[in-house]
C-alpha positions as CSV (number, residue, x, y, z in Angstrom):
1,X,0.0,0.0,0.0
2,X,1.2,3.7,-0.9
3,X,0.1,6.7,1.4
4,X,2.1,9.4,-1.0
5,X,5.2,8.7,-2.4
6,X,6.2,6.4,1.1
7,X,5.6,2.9,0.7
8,X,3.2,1.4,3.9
9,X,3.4,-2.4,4.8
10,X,0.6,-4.2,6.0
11,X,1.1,-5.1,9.5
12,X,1.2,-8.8,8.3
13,X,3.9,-8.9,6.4
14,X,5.9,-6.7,8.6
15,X,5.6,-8.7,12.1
16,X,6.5,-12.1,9.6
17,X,9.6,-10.0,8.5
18,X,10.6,-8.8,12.4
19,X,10.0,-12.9,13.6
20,X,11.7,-13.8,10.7
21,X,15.0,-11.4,11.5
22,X,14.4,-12.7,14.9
23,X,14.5,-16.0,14.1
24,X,17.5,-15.4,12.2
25,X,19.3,-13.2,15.3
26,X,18.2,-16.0,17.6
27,X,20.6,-18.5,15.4
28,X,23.5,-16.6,15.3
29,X,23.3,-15.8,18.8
30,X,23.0,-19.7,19.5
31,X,25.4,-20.3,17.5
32,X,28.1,-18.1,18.5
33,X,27.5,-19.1,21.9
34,X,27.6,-23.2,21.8
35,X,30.8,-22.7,20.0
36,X,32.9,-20.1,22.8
37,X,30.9,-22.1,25.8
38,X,32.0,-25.8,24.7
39,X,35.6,-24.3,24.0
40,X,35.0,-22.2,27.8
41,X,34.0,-24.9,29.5
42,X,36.8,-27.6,27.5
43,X,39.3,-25.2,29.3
44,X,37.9,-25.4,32.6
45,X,37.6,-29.1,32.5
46,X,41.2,-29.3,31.4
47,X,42.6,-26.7,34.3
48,X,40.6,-28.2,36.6
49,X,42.3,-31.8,35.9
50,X,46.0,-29.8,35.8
51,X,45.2,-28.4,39.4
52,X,43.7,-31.9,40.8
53,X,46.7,-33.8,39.1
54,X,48.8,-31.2,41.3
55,X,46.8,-31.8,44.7
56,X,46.8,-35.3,44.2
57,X,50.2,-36.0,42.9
58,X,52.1,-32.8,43.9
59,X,55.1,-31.7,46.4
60,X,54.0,-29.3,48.8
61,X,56.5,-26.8,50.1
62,X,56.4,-23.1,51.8
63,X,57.4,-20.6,49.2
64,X,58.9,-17.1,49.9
65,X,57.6,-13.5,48.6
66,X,61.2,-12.2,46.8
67,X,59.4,-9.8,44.3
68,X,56.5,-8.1,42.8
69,X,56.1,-8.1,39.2
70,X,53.9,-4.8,37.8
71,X,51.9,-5.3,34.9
72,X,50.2,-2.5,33.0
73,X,47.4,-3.4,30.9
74,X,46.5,-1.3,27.6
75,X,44.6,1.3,29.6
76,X,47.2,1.9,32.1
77,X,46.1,-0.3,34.9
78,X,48.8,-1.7,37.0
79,X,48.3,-5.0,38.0
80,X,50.8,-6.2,40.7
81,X,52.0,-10.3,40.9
82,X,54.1,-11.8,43.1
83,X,56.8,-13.5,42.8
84,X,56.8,-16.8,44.9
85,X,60.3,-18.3,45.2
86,X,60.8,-22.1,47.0
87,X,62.8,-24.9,46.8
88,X,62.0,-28.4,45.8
89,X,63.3,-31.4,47.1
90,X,66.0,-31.9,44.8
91,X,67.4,-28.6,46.2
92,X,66.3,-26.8,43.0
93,X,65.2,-22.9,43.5
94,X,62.5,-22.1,41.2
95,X,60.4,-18.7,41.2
96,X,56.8,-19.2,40.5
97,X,54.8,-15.7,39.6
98,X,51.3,-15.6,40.7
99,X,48.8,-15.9,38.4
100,X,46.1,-13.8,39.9
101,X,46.9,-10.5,40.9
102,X,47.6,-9.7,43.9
103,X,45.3,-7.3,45.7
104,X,48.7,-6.4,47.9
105,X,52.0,-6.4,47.9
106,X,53.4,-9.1,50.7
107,X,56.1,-8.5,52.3
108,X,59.3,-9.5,51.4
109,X,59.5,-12.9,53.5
110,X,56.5,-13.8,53.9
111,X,55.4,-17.2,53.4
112,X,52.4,-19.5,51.6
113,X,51.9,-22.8,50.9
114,X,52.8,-24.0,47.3
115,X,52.0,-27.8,45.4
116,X,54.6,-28.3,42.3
117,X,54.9,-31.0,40.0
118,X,57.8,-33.0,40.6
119,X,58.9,-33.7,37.2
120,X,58.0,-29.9,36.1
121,X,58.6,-28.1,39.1
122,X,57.6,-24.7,36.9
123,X,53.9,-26.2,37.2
124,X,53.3,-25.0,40.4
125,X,49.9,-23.3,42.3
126,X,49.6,-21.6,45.6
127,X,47.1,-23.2,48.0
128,X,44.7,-20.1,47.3
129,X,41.2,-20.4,46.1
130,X,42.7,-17.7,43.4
131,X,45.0,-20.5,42.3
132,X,43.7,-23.6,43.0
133,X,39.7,-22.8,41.9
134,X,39.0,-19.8,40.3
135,X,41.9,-20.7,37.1
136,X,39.6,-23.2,36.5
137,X,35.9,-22.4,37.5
138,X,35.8,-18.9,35.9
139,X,36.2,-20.5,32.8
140,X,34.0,-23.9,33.3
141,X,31.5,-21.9,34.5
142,X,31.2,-19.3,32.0
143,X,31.1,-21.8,29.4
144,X,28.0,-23.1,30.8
145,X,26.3,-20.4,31.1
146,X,27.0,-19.6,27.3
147,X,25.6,-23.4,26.3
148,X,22.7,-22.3,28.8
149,X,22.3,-18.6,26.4
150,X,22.4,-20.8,23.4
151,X,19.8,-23.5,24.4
152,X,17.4,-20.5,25.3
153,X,18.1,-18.4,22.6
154,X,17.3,-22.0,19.9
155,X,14.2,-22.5,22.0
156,X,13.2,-18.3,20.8
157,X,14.3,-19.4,17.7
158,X,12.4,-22.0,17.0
159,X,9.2,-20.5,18.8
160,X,9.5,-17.5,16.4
């Protein structure tokens, strides 16, 4: 229909054409989502069997605060980790940098618990919930609840 020289749609056609686009959004967003959630939540599972291989299998030691590593991120944000230094039973001295950043700077000296792999005594963690959950649940968990978006948004999908 044609009020003037503007074309008018029937409200018909249009809704079809806004499901439709809808329908199409819906995919994409699925899509996109199954896909970075199973690769999410692959790289949680496979932390999470890294940090129970080191709790079940792992040297434990006391490690030492020697350092304090400052990061800066592309918008300028300094983000400090520390540097954890122990020794493993061989007598090796190995310095393990913290892979969360550390809301303070410990003094130098002080002490935390530490597991390392004995044959790769570089594979270490700190007994932390920072180190020995969150490397691994941050990810596992955020790649379900991108499958979760995706189920939902096939279900709008196919509703529409």
């Amino acid at each position: 229909m044609r009020v003037g020289s503007v074309r008018v749609m029937a409200p018909l056609p249009l809704l079809a054409s806004t499901l439709a686009t809808t329908a199409n959004v819906a995919e994409m967003l699925a899509g996109g989502c199954f896909a970075a959630g199973i690769i999410l939540t692959a790289i949680g599972t496979w932390q999470r069997s890294v940090v129970m291989g080191l709790v079940a299998n792992g040297q434990r030691t006391t490690a030492v605060a020697v350092d304090s590593v400052v990061r800066t991120n592309e918008h300028g944000h300094a983000h400090h980790h520390v540097v954890w230094r122990f020794q493993t039973n061989d007598g090796a001295l190995i310095e393990h940098e913290g892979l969360a950043g550390a809301l303070h700077k410990p003094a130098d000296d002080d002490t935390a618990r530490i597991i390392y792999d004995p044959a790769d005594p570089h594979n270490a963690r700190l007994e932390t919930v920072a180190e020995r959950t969150l490397s691994w649940a941050l990810f596992f968990f955020t790649g379900l609840a991108l499958i979760a978006t995706a189920l939902v948004a096939t279900v709008v999908a196919a509703l529409s």
